[in-house]
N, C-alpha and C positions, 0 to 999 in steps of 0.2 A: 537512438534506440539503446537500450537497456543491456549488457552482457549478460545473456543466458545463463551463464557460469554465477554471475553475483549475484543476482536474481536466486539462485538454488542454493545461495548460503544465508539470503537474508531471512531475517524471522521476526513477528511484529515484537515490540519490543516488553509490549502489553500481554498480549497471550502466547506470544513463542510461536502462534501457527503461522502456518505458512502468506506469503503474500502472493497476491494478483498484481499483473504488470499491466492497467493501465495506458496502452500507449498513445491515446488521441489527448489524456486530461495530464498525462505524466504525471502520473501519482500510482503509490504499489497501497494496495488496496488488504485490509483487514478484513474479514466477513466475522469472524468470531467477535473483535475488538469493536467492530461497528467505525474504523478509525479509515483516513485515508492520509497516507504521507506523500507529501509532495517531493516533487526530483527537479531539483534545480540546477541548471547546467549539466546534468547529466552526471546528477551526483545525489542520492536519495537523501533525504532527511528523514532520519527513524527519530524524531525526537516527539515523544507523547503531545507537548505543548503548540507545537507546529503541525500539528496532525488536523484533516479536516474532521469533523463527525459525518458519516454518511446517513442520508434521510432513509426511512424504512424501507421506499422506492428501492432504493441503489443497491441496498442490500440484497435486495432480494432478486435484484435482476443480474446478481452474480455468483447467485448459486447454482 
């Protein structure tokens, strides 16, 4: 699981909004960027390059 606390300091690195946590795919989630960052070991990766692109679907069923 994810700390609450760093979860409400991270921000996508693409649009600055805010991130969705994810917690069954462990990835913090963009809805503006359309991006999904993965967390590996329980350490996020905001890197643009390492990011998934989410399908229309995903997007839209996290709004």
């Amino acid at each position: 699981m994810l700390d609450q606390k760093l979860l409400s300091l991270l921000v996508c690195p693409v649009t600055k909004a805010l991130l969705i946590y994810d917690e069954p795919k462990q990835e913090l989630v963009c809805v503006a960027s359309g991006l999904a960052y993965p967390i590996r070991d329980g350490i996020p990766v905001m890197l643009e390059g390492e990011a998934r692109v989410l399908s229309q679907e995903e997007k839209e069923s996290y709004k």
